[in-house]
N, C-alpha and C positions, 0 to 999 in steps of 0.2 A: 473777104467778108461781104455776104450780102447785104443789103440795108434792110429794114422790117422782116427777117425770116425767121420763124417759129419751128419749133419742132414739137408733132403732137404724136403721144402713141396709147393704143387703146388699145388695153387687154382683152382678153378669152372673152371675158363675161360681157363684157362693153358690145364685143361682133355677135356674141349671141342674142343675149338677151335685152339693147338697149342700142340696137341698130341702128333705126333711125332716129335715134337721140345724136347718135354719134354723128350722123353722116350730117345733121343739123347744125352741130355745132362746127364741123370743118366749112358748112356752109359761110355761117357768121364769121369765122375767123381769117377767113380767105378774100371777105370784102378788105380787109384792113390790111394785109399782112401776106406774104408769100410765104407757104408752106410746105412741110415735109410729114406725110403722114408715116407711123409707123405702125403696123398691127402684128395681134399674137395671132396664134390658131384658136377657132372656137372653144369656149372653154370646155373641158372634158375631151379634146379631139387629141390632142400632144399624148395622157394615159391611153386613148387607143390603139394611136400609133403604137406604142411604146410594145402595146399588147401585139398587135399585127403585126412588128419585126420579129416577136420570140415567139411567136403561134404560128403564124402565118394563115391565123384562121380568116375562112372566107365569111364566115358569118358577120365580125369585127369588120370586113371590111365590105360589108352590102349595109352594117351602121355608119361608118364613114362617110358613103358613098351618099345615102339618104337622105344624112342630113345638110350636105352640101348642095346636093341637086336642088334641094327645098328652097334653100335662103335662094340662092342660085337663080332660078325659076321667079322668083319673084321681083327679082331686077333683071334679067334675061342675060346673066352673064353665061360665058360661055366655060365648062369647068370640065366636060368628056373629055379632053384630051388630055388633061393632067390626072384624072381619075381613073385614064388608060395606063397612063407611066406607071400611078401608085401599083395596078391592079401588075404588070409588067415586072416592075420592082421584088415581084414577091417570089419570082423565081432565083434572084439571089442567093448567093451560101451567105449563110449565117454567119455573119463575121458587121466586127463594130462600125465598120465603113457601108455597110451596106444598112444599120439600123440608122446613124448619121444620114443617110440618105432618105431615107425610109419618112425621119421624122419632119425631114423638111416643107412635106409635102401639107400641112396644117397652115403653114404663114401662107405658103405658095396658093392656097385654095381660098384663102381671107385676102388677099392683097385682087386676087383677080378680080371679086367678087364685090369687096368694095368700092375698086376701083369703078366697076362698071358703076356701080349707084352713084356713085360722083360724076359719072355722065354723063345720065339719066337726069338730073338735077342742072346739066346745063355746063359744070366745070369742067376744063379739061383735065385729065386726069390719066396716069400712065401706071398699071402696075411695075414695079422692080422686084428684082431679087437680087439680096443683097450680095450673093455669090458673085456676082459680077462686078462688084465695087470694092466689099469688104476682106479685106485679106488680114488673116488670121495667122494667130501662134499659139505655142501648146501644144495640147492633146485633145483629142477626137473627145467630145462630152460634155468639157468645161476648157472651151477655148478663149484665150483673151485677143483682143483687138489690135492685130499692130499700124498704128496710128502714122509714121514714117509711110508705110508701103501703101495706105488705105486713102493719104489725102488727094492725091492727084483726081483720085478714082470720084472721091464723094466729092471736090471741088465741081466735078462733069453735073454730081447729082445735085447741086445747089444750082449750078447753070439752067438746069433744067426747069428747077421750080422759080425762076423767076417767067415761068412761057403757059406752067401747066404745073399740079399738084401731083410730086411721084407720090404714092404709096407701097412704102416697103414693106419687105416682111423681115420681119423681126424674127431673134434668135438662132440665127444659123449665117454660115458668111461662108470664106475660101480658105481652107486652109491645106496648102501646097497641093493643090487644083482638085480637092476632095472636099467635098460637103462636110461641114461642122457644126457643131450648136455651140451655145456658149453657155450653155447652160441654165436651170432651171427658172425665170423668169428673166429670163437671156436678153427679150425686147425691150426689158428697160434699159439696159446696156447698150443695142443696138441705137437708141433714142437719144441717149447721152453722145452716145461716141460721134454721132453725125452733129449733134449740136455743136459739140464741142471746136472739130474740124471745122464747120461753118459759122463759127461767130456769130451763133444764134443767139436772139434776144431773150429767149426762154424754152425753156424746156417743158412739158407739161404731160404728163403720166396719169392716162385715165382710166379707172375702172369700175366696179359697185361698190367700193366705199369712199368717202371723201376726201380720206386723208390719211395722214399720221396719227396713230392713236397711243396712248399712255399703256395699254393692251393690245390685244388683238380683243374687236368690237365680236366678233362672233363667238369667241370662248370667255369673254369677262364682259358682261353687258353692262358695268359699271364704269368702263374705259371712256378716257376725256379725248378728245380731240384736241390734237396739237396745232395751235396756229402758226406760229411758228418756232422751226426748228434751223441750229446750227446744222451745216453741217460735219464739222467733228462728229457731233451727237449722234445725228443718222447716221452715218457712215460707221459708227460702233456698234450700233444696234443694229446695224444690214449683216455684218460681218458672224454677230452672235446671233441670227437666227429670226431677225426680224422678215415677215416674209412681205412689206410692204414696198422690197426695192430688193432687187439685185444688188448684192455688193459691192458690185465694180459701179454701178449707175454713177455714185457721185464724185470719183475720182477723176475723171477728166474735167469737167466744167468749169474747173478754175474761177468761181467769178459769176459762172451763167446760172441764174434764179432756177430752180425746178420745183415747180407747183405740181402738188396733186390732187386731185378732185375726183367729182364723181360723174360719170356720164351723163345716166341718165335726168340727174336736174341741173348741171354746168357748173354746179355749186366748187370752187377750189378752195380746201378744206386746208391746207398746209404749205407755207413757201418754206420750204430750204435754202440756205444761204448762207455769206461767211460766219453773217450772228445772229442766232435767235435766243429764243428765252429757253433756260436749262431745263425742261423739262424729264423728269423719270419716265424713261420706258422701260416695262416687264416686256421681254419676248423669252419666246420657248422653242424648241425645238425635241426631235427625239434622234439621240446622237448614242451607238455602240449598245444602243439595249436600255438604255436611261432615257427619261426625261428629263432636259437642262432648261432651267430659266435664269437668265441671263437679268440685273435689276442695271442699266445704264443710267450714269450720273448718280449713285449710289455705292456710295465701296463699304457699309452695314446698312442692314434693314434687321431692326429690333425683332427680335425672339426666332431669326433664321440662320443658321452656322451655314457661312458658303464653304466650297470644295475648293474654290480660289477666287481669288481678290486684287486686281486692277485697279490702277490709279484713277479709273473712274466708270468703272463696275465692280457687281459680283457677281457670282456663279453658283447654284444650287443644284444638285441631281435627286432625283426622287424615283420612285418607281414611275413606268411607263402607267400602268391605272390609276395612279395620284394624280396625274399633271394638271387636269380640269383642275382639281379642289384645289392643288397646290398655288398654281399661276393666280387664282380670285383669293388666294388670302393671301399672298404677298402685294399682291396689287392694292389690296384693302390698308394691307401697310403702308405702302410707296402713299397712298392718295393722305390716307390721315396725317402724313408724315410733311406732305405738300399744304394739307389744310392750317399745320397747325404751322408753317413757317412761314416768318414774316416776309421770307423773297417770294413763298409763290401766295399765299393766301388770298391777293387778290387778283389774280391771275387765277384760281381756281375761281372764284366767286363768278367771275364772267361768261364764264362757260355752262 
């Protein structure tokens, strides 16, 4: 275990659109505290990928290219030679080891990039990839972390960050000496998992929104913010569909605090922990042709028949064009149903 070492990772949105928020705040947190960054690929970069393994169009990949060189160029990191590999890549057979491959290239082009701007600011600062430390299990897509074969490796990359700040990339590792992802917001996972190994003092998941919300803030504008959350709680709501965390995010930490916040004003909007206040999450997702909302820490919500019922959920399918109108009237429920109880009532009133 290190003594003061943190673990911070910043999503898509955070490298694109709130940069030097980000790179500001590694600044502040690195006078105090020895660090591990971890980054996604710019946000909207991982669906091009995605587009670029099963296309191979070169159009998809002169947008790529563009918007890397850009950010790029304006900290003078250096990214043509990894935007040679991707362009090299593309002569691949199409086969799942080679899109695995393909997608890596998002954290790989964010980690170089930020790395340089944290050097440029004066910190030392080393890009990683995680393939060289993280060794994985599973299957090619959604691989999980095995944590026995990986600590020796991340023990090297805690050494490290007591000398200079690594910045990882997030969402992809080694799995039986083949590129992997771990799946869809995979770098919260990746953020956990190195915590965890290293006896980190906290954990902390940044991106453009502040936190845990009662909804999601973008499709129910009437969604509260969670101050704090168990994590039982979270870890129910990740698994049905919440898209605030990766699923696996909170299984390892045993113990270790994960706050989330927003980048761009530093503001941490939510701590997860052994105990927080029960709070009701509505999450949704669109699963086999349905849309399902998920009501966590509620097993009925007055005048909604669930499809099934959990010891502390329930479960709703609707059609896929419902879900908007669906998810704000249950949620209208969940909230009235918070106002009028005497355990959350004041706990609503504050917020």
């Amino acid at each position: 275990m290190i003594e003061k070492l943190n673990v911070v990772k910043f999503g898509g949105s955070s490298i694109r659109d709130s940069f030097w928020s980000a790179l500001k705040l590694v600044e502040y947190l690195y006078e105090s505290s020895n660090l591990v960054v971890v980054v996604s690929a710019l946000r909207g970069v991982t669906e091009d990928l995605l587009l670029l393994a099963a296309t191979r169009d070169r159009e998809v990949l002169e947008r790529i290219s563009h918007q890397h060189l850009r950010l790029a160029s304006r900290v003078g990191a250096e990214v043509e030679n990894l935007l040679s590999e991707l362009e090299k890549a593309l002569n691949l057979p199409k086969t799942p080891e080679a899109e695995e491959y393909i997608l890596s290239f998002g954290e790989r082009l964010s980690a170089e990039i930020f790395a340089k701007a944290l050097q440029n600011e004066g910190i030392e600062a080393v890009p990683i990839d995680a393939r060289n430390f993280l060794m994985l299990r599973g299957c090619l897509g959604n691989a999980g972390i095995d944590y026995y074969a990986s600590a020796p490796y991340v023990r090297k990359l805690g050494e490290l960050a007591e000398e200079a700040v690594p910045v990882v990339t997030g969402f992809i590792g080694n799995l039986r000496g083949k590129t992997a992802t771990l799946g869809r917001g995979g770098s919260d996972y990746t953020a956990s998992a190195i915590g965890a190994i290293l006896g980190a003092n906290a954990v902390l998941i940044m991106s453009d929104v502040e936190g845990i919300y009662t909804a999601d803030p973008r499709l129910v504008p009437r969604a509260k913010l969670i101050p704090f959350l168990s994590r039982e709680r979270a870890l129910m709501a990740a698994k049905l569909g919440m898209k605030a965390l990766h699923p696996k995010t909170l299984e390892p930490l045993n113990g270790i605090p994960l706050f989330l916040g927003k980048t761009e004003t530093w503001r941490l909007g939510t701590l997860v922990a052994e105990f927080g206040e029960e709070w009701p999450i509505v999450v949704h997702r669109v699963r086999n042709g349905f849309g399902e909302i998920a009501v966590v820490g509620r097993g009925y919500v007055r005048g909604f028949t669930p499809v099934e019922r959990g010891w502390n959920y329930s479960l709703f399918r609707v059609p896929v064009e419902e879900l908007p109108d669906a998810v704000n009237e249950i949620h209208e429920v969940v909230v009235n149903e918070g106002l009028s109880s005497s355990d959350h009532s004041e706990l609503w009133a504050r917020v």
